[in-house]
N, C-alpha and C positions, 0 to 999 in steps of 0.2 A: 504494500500500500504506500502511494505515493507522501501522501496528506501525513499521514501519521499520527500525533495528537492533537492536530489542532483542532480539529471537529469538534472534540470534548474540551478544550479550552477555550475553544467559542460558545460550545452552549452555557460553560461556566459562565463566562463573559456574559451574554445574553441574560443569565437569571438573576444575577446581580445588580444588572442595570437593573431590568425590570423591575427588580424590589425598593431598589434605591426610588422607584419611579411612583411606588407604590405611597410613599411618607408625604410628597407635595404637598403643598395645602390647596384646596381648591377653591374657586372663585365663590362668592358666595352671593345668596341669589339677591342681595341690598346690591349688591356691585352689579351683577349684571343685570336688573332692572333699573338702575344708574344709567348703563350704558346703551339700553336698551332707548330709553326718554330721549339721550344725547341723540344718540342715532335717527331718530324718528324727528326730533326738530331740527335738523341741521338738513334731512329731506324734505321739510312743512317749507323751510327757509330758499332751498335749491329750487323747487316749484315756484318757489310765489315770484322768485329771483324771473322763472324761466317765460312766466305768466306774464310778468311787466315789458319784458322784452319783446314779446308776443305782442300785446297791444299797442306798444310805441310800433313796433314794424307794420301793423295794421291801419293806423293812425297815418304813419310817414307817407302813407301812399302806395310805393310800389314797394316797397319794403327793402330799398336797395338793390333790384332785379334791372337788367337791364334786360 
């Protein structure tokens, strides 16, 4: 066999990580209902941004077409 041991020093490698992976702390749902609100008004803001643009080019005429 070419490999030799590495296959089992890799799956060591692999279960370690993964435990180590295991302790994180995870988000919690204050934080991403937080980020959830930012998200959603920063889209409410992008539209209304997209909306105004919309009616000046309406407004301007030909809307910049030639």
């Amino acid at each position: 066999m070419t490999r030799g041991n590495q296959r089992e020093t890799d799956r060591a490698k692999a279960q370690k990580k993964a435990a180590a992976g295991k302790n994180k702390p995870k988000e919690s749902a204050t934080t991403l209902q937080q980020r959830r609100e930012k998200d959603a008004a920063a889209l409410r803001e992008k539209q209304k941004k997209k909306e105004e643009q919309g009616a000046q080019a309406s407004a301007g005429g030909d809307g910049g077409k030639k």
